[in-house]
C-alpha positions in Angstrom: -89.2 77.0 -8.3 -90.7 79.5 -10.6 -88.1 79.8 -12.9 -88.7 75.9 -13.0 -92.4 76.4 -13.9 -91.7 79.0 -16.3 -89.0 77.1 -18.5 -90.9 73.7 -18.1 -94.3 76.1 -19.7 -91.7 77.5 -22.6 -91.3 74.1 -23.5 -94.9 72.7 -23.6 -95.4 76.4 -25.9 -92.7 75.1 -27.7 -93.4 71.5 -28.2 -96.8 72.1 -28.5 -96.6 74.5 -31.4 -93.5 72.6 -33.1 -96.1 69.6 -32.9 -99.1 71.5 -34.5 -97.0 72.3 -37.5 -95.8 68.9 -37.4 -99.3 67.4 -37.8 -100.6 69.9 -40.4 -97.5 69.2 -42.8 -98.4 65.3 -42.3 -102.0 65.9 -43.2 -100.9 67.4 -46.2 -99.5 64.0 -47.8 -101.4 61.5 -46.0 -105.4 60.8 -44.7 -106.0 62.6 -41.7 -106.9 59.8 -40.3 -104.0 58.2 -40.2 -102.4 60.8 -38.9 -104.5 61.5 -36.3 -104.2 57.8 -35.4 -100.5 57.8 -35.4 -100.5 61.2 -33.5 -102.3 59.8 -30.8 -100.2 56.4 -31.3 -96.9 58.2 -30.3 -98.4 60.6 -27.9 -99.8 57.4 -25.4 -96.2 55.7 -26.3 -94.9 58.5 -24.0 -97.4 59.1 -21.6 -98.0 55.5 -20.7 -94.6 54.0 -19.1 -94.3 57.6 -17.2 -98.2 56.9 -15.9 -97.8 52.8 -15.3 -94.2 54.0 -13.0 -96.1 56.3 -11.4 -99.3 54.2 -10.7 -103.1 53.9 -12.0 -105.5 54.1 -8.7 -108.2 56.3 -10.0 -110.8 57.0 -7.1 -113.9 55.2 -8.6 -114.8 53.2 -11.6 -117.1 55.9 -12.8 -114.6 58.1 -12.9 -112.6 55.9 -15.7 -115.2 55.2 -17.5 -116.0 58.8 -17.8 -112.3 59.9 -18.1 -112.3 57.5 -21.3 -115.5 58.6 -22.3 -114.3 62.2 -22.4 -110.7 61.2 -24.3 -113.2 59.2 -27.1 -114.6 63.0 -27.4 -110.9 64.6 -27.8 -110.0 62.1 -30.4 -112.6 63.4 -32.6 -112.2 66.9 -32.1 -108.8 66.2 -32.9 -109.3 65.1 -36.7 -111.1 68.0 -36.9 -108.0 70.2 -35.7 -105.8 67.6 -38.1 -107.9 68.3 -41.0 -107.9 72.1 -40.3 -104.2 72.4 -40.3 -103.7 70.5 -43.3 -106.2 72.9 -45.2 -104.3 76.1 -43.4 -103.1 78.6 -43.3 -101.2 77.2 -40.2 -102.1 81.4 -39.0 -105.6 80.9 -38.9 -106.0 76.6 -37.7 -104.0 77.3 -35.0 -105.4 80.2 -33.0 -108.7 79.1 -33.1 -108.5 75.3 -32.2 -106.4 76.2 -29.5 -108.9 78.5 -27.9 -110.9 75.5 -26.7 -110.6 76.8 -22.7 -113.1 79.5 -23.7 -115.4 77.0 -24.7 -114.6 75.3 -21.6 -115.4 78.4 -19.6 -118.9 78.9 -21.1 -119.6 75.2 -20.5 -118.3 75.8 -17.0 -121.1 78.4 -16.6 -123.5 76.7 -18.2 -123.2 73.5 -16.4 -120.9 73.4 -13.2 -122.0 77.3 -12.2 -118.9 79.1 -12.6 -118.9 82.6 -12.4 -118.0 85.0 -15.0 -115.0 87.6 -13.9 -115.1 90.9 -15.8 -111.2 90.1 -17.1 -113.2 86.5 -18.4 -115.9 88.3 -20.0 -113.1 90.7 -21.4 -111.4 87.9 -23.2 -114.1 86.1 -24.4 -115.1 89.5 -26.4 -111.3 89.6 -27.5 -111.1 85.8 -28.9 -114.8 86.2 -30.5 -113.4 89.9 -32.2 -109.8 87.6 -33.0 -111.9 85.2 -34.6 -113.8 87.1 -37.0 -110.7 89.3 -37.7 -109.0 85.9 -38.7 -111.8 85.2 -42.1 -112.2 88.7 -42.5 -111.4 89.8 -46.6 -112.3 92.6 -48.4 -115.3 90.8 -49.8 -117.0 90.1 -46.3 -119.5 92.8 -47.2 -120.6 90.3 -49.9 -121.0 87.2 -47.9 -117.6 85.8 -48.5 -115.0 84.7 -46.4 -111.5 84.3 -46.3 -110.1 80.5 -45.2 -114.1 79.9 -43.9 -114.0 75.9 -44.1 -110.4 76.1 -42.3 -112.3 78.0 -39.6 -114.9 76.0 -39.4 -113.0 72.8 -38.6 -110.3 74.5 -36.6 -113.9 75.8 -34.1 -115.7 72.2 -34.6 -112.4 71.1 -32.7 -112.1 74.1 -30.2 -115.8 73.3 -29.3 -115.5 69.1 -28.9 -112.3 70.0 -26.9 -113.6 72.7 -25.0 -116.4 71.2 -24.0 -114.5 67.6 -23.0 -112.1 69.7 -21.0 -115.0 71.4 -18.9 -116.8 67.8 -18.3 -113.4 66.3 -17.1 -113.4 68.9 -14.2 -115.1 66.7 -11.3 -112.1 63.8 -12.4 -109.2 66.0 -12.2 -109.9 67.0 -8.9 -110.6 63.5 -7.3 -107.7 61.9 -9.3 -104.0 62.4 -9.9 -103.1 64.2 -13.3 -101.2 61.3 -14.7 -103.9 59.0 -14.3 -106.1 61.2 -15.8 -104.0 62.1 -18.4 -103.4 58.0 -19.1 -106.8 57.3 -19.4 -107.8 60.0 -21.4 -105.3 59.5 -24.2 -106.1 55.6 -23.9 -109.5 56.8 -25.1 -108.2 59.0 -27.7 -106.3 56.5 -29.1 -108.9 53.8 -29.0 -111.5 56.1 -30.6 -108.9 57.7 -33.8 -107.8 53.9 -34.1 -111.6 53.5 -34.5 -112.2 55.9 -37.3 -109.0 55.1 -39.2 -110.3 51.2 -39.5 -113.5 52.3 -40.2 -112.7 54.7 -42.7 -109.9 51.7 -44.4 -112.4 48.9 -44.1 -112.4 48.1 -47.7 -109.2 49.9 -48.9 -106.6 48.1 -46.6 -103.9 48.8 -49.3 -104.2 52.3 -47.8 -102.8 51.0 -44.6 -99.2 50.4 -46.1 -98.9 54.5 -45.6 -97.8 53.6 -41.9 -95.3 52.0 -42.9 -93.8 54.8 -45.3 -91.4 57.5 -44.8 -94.6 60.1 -45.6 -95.6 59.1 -41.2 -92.7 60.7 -40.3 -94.0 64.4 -39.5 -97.6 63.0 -37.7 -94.7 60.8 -35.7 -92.8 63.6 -34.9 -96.1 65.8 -33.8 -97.5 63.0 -31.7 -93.9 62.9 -30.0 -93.8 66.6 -29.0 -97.5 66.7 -28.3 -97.2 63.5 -25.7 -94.0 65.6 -24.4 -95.5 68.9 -24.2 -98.4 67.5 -22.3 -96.4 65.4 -19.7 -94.2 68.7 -19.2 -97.4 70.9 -18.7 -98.5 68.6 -16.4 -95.2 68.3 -14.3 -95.0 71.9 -13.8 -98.3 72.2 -12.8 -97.5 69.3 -9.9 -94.5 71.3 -8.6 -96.4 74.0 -6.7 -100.0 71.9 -7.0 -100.7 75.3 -9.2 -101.2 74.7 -12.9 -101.8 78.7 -13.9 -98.6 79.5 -14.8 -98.0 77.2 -16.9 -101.1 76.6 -18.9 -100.8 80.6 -19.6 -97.3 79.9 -21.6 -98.2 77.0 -23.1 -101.7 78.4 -24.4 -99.7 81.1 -26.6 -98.7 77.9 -28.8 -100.2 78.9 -31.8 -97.7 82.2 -32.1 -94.7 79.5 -32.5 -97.0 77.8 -35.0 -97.1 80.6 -36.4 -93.4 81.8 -36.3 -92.7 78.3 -38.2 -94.9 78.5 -40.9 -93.6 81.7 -41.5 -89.7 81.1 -41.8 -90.6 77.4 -43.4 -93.2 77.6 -45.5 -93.4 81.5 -46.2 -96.8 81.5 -44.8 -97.8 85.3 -45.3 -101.3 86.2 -44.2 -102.9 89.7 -44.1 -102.4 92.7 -41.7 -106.3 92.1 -40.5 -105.7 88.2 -40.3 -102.4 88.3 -38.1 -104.2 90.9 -36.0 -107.3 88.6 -35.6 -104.9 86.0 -34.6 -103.0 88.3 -32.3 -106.2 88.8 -30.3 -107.4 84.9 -30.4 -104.1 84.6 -28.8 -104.1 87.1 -26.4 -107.3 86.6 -25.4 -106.6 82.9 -24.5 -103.5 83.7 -22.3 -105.6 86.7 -21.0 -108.3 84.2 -19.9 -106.2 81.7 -18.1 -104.1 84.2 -16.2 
């Protein structure tokens, strides 16, 4: 059973991070809307039969309001996170929009009481130090930054997400996590299709780009996203312990990383791969 748990949290770190690199090269060549849109397109398109088999029976109506309400928050932060990778480097997007469950601990804290361990406390320090280690440049002393406005979106998505995360809490624990996780990327989807009419509404030539070869890579990162998710969420259902796998999966960003590196010859500096060594680290450090 563990060794099941284990391999099925390789793969979501695996998917997930394929995925990631996926979207960012998308972004790249077309809106990030769309992408996001189409991301979120293919990701329901395999979440959804495995939720309708399995049944929607979510405990109260409030609950799916506010589980939709919540996935309308993720879609946001998302373009964000899309828009973050296409800017790059992959090195520094990655790390810090996938440290969203610190954000989620503080907003634990602040709002459902949650107690601060001394290991939590510990990693918070190490993903805040990662952080700042990730725009460091030899001109910080001056005011400037290295890859600031990358930052910048990659932590406006690690804060939207973070905080959705912590406010879905109360519904993952009355509901199961496929309905959750069906209702949640419903929302998502609604709210990116949202923005991407919105943002067409009088250039509707634009909207031929879905029907171009230039899709293929936000198609291919909504397909391993949707997949990474449904297999981080069957693992977690195997011992009705989520830990495990969550930790694995959290250390995407490295195989972000590792891709941009071998594709695209991504090099970043000593200080910046350190920085996102401890972002990294920290996370997995956090949900152990």
């Amino acid at each position: 059973m563990l060794l099941t748990i284990t391999l099925l949290g390789i793969l979501s770190l695996t998917l997930f991070g394929v995925g990631d690199y996926a979207i960012g090269r998308g972004a790249r060549k077309v809106n990030p809307h769309v992408v996001n849109f189409v991301l979120q397109l293919m990701a329901f398109v395999v979440i959804a039969p495995i939720a309708l088999y399995m049944g929607i029976s979510m405990h109260s109506s409030s609950d799916a309001i506010g589980t939709l309400a919540i996935g309308f928050g993720f879609g946001i932060g998302y373009y964000f996170g899309v828009k973050a990778l296409a800017l790059g480097p992959f090195g520094v997007a990655s790390p810090i929009q996938n440290a969203y469950s610190v954000v989620a601990l503080v907003v634990g804290l602040l709002f459902f009481g949650i107690a601060l361990s001394a290991m939590a406390v510990f990693s918070l320090a190490m993903v805040a130090v990662g952080a700042v280690l990730l725009t460091f440049s030899k001109d910080l002393l001056k005011g400037k930054l290295l890859h600031s406005e990358t930052a910048k979106l990659a932590g406006l998505c690690m804060v939207i997400q973070g905080a959705s995360f912590a406010f879905l809490t109360p519904f993952i624990r009355r509901n199961e996590w496929h309905e959750i996780l069906f209702v949640m990327s419903l929302g998502t989807l609604l709210v990116t299709a949202a923005l991407m009419f919105r943002a067409f509404a009088q250039r509707t030539h634009e909207m031929k780009i879905l029907f171009t070869k230039h899709i293929t890579a936000a198609v291919v990162g909504g397909l391993f996203t949707g997949i990474g998710g449904i297999s981080l969420f069957i693992a977690g259902g195997i011992d009705d312990n989520i830990v495990l796998p969550a930790v694995l999966s959290s250390a995407s960003p490295l195989a972000t990383s590792l891709i941009a590196y071998v594709v695209d010859r991504e090099r970043l500096p000593l200080i910046n791969r350190i920085g996102a060594i401890m972002v990294v680290a920290g996370v997995v450090v956090l949900n152990l």
